[in-house]
VEXVEXTOR-748020 format. One line per field, with one value per residue (C-alpha): chain; residue number from 0; residue in one letter; x, y, z. Coordinates in steps of 0.001 Angstrom, whole numbers. Layout:
BEGIN
kette A:... .
nr NUM:... .
rest a:... .
px X:... .
py Y:... .
pz Z:... .
//
This chain:
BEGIN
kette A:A:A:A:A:A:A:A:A:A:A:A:A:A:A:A:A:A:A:A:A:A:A:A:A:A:A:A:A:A:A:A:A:A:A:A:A:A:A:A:A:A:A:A:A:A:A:A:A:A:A:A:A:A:A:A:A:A:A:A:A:A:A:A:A:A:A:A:A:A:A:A:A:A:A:A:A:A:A:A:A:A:A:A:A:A:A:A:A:A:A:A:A:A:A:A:A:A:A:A:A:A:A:A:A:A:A:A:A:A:A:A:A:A:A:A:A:A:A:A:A:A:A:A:A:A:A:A:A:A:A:A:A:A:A:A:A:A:A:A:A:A:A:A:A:A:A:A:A:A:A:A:A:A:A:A:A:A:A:A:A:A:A:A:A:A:A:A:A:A:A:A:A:A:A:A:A:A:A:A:A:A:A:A:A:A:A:A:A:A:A:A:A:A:A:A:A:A:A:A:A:A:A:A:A:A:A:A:A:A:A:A:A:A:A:A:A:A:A:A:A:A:A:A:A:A:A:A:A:A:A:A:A:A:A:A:A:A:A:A:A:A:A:A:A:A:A:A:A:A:A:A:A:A:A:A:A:A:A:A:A:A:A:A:A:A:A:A:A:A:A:A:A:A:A:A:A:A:A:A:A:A:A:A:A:A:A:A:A:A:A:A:A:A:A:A:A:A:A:A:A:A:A:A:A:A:A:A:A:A:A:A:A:A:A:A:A:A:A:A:A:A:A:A:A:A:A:A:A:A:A:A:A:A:A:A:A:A:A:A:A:A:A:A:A:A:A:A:A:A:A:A:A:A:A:A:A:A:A:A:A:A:A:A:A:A:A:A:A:A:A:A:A:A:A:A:A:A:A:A:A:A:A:A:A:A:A:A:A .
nr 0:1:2:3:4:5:6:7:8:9:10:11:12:13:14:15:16:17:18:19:20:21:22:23:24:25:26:27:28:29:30:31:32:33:34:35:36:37:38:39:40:41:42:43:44:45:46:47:48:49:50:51:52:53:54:55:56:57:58:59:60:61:62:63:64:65:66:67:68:69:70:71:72:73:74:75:76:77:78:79:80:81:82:83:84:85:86:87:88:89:90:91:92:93:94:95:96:97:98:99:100:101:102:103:104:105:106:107:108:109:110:111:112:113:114:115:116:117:118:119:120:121:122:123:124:125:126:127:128:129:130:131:132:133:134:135:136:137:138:139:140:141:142:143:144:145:146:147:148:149:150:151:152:153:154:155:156:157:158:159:160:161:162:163:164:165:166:167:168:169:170:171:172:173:174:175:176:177:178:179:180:181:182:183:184:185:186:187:188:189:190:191:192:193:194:195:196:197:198:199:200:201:202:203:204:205:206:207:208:209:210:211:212:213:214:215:216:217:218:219:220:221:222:223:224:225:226:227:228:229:230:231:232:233:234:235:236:237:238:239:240:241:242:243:244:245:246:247:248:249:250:251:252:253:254:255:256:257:258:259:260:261:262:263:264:265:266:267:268:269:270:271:272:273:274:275:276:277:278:279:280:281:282:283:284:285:286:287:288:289:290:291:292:293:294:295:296:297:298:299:300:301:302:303:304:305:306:307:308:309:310:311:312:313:314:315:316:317:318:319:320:321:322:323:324:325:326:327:328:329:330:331:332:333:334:335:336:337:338:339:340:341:342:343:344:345:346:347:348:349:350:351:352:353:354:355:356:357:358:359:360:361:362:363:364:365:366:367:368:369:370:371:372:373:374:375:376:377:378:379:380:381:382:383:384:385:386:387:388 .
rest x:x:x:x:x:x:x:x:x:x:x:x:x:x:x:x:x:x:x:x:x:x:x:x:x:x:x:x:x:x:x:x:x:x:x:x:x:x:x:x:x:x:x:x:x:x:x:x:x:x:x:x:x:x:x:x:x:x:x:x:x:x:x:x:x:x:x:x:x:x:x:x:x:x:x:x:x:x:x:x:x:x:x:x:x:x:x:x:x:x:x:x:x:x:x:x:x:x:x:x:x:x:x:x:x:x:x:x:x:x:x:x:x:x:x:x:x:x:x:x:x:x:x:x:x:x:x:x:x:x:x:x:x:x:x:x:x:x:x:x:x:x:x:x:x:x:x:x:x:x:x:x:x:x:x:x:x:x:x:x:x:x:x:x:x:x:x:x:x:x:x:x:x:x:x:x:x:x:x:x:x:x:x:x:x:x:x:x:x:x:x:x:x:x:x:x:x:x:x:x:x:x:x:x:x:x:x:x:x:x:x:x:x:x:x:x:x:x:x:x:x:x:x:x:x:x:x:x:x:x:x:x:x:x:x:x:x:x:x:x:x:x:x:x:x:x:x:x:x:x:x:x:x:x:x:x:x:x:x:x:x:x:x:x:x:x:x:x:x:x:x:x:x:x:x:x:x:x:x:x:x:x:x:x:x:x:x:x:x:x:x:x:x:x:x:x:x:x:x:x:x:x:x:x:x:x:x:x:x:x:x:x:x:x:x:x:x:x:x:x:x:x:x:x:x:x:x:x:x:x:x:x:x:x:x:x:x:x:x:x:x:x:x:x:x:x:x:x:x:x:x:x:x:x:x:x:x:x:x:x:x:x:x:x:x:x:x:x:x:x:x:x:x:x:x:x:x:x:x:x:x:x:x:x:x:x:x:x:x .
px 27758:27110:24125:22210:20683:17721:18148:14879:16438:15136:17023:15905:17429:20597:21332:20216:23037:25641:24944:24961:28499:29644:28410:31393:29064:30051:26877:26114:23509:20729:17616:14463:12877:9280:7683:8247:7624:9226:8126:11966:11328:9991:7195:7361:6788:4586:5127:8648:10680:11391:14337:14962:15025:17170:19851:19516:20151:23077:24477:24125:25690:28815:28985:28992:31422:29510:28918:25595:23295:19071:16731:14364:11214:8988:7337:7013:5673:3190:1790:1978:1193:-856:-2795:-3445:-4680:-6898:-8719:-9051:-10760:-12587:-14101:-14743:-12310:-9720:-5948:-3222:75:2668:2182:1504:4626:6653:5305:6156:8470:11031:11148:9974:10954:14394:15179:14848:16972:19581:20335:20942:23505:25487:24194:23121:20641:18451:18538:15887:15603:12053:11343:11316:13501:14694:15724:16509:14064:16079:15482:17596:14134:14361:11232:9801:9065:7673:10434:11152:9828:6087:4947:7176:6676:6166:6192:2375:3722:6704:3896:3509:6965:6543:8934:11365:12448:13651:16930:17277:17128:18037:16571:19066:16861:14486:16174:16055:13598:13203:14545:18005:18366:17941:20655:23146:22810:23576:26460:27788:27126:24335:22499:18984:19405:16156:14758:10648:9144:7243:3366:902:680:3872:2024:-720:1417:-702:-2486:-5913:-6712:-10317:-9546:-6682:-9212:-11611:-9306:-8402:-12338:-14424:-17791:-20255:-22556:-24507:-27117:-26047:-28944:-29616:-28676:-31506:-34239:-33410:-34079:-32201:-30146:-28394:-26169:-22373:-20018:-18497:-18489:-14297:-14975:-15806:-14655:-16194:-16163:-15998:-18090:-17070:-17973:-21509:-23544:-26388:-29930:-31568:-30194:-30728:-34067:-32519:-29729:-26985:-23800:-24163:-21463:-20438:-21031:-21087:-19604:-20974:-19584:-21552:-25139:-22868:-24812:-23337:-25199:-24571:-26038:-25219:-22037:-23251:-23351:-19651:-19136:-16927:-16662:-15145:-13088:-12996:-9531:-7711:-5114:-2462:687:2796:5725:5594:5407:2012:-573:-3938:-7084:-7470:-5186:-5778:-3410:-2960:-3532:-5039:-3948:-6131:-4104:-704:-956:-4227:-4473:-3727:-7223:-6789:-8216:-8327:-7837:-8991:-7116:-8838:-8182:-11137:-13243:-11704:-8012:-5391:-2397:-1062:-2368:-5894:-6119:-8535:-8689:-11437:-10047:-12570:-11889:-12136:-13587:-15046:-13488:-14592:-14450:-12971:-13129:-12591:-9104:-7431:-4736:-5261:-1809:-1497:758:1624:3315:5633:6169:4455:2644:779:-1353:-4396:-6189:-9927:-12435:-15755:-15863:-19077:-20536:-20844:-24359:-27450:-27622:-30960:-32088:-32517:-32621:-28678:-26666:-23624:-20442:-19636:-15514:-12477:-11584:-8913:-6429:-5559:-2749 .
py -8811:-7952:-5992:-4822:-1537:-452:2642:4975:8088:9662:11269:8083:5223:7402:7763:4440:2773:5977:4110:284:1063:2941:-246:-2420:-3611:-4566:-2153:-2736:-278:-1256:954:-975:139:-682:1508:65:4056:5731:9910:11803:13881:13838:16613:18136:15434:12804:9632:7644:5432:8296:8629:11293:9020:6467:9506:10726:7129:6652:10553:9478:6255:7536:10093:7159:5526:2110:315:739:-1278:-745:-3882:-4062:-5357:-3932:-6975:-8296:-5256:-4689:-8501:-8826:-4815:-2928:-5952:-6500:-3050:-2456:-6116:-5006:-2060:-3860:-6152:-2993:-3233:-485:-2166:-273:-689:35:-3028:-4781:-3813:-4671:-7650:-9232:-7231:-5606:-8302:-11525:-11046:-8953:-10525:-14068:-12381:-10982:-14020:-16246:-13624:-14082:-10941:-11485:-9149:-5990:-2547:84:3553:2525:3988:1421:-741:-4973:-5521:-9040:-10973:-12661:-15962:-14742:-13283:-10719:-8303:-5452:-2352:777:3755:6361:9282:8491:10618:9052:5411:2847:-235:-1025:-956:-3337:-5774:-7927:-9099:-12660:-13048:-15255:-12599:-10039:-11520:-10447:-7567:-4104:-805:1758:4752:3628:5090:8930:11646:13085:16624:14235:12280:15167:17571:13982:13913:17181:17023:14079:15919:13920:15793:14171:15661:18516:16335:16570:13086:11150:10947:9609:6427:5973:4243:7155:9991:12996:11921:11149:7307:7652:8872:5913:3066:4258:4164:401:-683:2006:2998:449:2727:1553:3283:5000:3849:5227:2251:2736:2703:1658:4762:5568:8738:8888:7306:6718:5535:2493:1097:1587:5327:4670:3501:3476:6503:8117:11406:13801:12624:11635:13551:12688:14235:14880:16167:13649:14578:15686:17579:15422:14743:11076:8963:5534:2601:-88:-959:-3888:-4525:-7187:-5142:-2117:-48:2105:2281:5698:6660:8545:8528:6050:4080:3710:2670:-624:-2809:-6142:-6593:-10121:-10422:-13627:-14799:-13911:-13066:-13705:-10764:-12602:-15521:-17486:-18169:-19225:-18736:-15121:-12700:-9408:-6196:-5706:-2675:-2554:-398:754:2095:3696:6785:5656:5659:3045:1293:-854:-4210:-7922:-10776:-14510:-16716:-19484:-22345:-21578:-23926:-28263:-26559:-26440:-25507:-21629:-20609:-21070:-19153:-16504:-13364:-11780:-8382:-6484:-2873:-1378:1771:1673:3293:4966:3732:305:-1288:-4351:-4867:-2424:-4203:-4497:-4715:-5677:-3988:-5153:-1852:-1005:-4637:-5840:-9022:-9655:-8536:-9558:-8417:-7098:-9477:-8102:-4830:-5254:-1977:-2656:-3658:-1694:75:-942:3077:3402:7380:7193:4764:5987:7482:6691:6485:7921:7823:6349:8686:7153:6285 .
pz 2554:-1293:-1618:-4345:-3564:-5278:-6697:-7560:-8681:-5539:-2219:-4:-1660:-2556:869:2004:-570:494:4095:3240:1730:5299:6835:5068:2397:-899:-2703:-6221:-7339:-9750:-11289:-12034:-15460:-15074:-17822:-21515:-22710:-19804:-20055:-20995:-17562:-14702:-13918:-10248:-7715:-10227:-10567:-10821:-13110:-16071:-17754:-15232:-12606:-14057:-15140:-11399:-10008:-12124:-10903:-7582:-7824:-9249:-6668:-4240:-5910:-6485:-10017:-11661:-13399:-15210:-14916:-17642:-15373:-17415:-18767:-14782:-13606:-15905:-15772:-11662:-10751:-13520:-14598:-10786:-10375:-13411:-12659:-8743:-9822:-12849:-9865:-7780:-5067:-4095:-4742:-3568:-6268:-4382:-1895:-4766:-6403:-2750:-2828:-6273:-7553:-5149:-2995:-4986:-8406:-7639:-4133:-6093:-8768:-6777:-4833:-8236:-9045:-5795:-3655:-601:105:-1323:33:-270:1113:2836:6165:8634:10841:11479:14540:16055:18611:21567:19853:16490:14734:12319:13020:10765:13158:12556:11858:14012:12026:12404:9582:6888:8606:5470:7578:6054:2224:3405:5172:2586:3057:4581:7580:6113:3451:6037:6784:3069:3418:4430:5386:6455:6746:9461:12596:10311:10017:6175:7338:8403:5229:2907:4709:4747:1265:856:3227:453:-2535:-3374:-6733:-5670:-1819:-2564:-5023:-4414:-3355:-6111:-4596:-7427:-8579:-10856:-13959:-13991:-13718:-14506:-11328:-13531:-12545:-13301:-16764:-16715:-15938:-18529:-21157:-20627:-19536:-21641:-20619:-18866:-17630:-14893:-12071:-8904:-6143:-2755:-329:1807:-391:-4088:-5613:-8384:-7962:-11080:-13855:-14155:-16931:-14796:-11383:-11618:-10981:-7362:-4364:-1051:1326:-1812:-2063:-5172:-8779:-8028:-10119:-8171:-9795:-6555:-3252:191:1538:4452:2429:3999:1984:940:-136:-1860:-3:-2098:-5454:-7616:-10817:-11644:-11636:-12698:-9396:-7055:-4065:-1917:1681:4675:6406:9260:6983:6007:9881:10204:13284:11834:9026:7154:4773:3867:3034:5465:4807:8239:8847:12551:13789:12768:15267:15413:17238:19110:19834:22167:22788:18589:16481:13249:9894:6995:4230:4271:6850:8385:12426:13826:15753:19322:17723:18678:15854:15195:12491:11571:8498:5546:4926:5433:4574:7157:5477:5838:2519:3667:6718:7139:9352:11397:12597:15400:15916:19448:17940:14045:11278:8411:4679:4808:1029:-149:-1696:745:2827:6990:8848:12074:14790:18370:19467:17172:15543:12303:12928:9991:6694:4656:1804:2865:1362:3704:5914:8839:10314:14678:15804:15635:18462:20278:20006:16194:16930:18140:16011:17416:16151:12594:13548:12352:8526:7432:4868:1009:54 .
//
């Protein structure tokens, strides 16, 4: 096949084009340039995309002995990622970029591009694995290091682009691709792993969003009763589960941390409250974007996946068309969790899992705490929190 293998600058997609070309493929590399004012260096393990990166890609490229090419996608990325993220947080949900960025740029806008040029598919170092159903499937599974899994950023992949693509690092542990690109010379092979978000890269995104949205300063409000608590400079500084950067004027009354529930833009008030009260039972997210096969009605024996390393939860699922719509686009999920997790904000992506398979993912549009108990003295376990991205 001719592939076109994304190059980062980074150890992981080094080795994963090193290992498309060991497979027989004919491997073009390319380096996506997504900043139009790229930083000169790189600092430490912050963000991606510098002129670093793009020098480092190129290194390791020649090494390889493959031909070498920069995409200016500067202009796409910032329309379909930043501007994506900085209105998601303007209409205070919690986006996360780097699906976003899977998801119309690595394999929409450059898929679509590399296929008018001839290549037949795109090769990433992500960590995760296709294998083949009996009935000639491609399926997106989980990789076999657990810890460095990134089957839920690849989720958003809708199943008919998989045969597209490839993913040679999913059957590796980190520890394994680092000493294989030592062992072929590979400059990148200790290079630290970028970790922030690569368009904010001093790691400040709160500073970030008020630069773009200024101050719209607002009330903080205790959910329980109204009271006002405080003041704020804008409703993008929070997220729920959040519980630093309140600035709260008066402690709880029972001197219990509170945190942010609630986030509403529109009345510029952030409503905080105990940590019961970030319990979730149900999750509400639409629309659907189908890694599996599509299905509707209810479906038992799935898992369910709250941000990139969360825990996976037991769950069961019901798809159902919104509203008098029938077609695919329409669909809506109801996801019920066999045990409640923490934290769960609109915006945030749900994946589902059956074993080690990706079935499906939505965007959150309504998180529902479990019942009241019927003893308002024990309310129950608030549930396990799920980690950020």
């Amino acid at each position: 096949m001719r592939v076109l293998a994304a190059m980062s600058g980074g150890v992981d997609s080094a080795v994963a084009a090193a290992r498309a070309v060991d497979a027989g493929h004919d491997v073009t590399g390319v380096h996506f340039a997504l900043s139009a004012d790229p930083s000169t260096e790189r600092e430490g393990a912050r963000g991606c995309c510098t002129l670093s990166d793009a020098r480092d890609a190129r290194r390791a490229a020649d090494a390889i002995g493959i031909p070498f090419y920069v995409w200016d996608l500067a202009a796409r990325f910032s329309e379909e990622v930043i501007s994506d993220f900085l209105a998601e947080y303007a209409a205070g949900r919690t986006p996360n970029p780097c699906l976003r960025c899977n998801e119309r740029i690595k394999f929409a806008a450059v898929l679509d591009r590399a296929l008018a040029l001839g290549f037949d598919a795109v090769c990433t170092g992500h960590y995760a694995r296709l294998t083949t159903s009996e009935d000639g499937r491609v399926e997106l599974r989980r990789a076999v290091d657990g810890a460095k899994d990134q089957s839920y950023v690849l989720a958003v992949t809708p199943a008919d682009r998989l045969p597209k693509l490839v993913l040679p690092l999913g059957d590796l542990t980190k520890a394994q691709v680092r000493r294989e690109a030592a062992y072929r010379g590979l400059q990148v092979a200790s290079k630290p792993d970028s970790h922030d978000i690569c368009f904010i890269p001093d790691g400040d995104t709160a500073g970030w969003l008020r630069a773009r949205l200024g101050d719209q300063p607002g009330e903080i409000r205790d959910a329980t009763t109204g009271d006002a608590l405080g003041s704020h400079s804008g409703t993008y500084r929070f997220t729920v589960g959040q519980r630093r950067g309140l600035s709260l004027d008066r402690p709880a009354a029972d001197g219990a941390a509170r945190y942010v529930v609630a986030v509403d833009p529109a009345r510029r008030v952030v409503s905080v409250g105990p940590p019961a009260m970030l319990s979730v039972a149900t999750i509400e997210a639409g629309p659907i974007t189908w890694v599996g096969p599509a299905w509707r009605g209810h479906r038992s024996g799935l898992a369910a996946q709250i941000r990139a390393h969360g825990d996976p939860v037991p769950a069961t699922a019901e798809v159902e068309a919104a509203g008098f719509e029938s077609d695919l686009a329409n669909e809506e999920l109801t996801v019920r969790l066999a045990e409640p997790l923490r934290a769960v904000a609109p915006g945030q992506t749900v994946v589902l899992y059956q074993e080690d398979l990706v079935v499906a993912s939505a965007t959150v549009s309504r998180a529902l705490p479990p019942p009241r108990a019927a003893d308002p003295a024990s309310p129950g376990a608030p549930g396990r929190t799920a980690p950020g991205f």
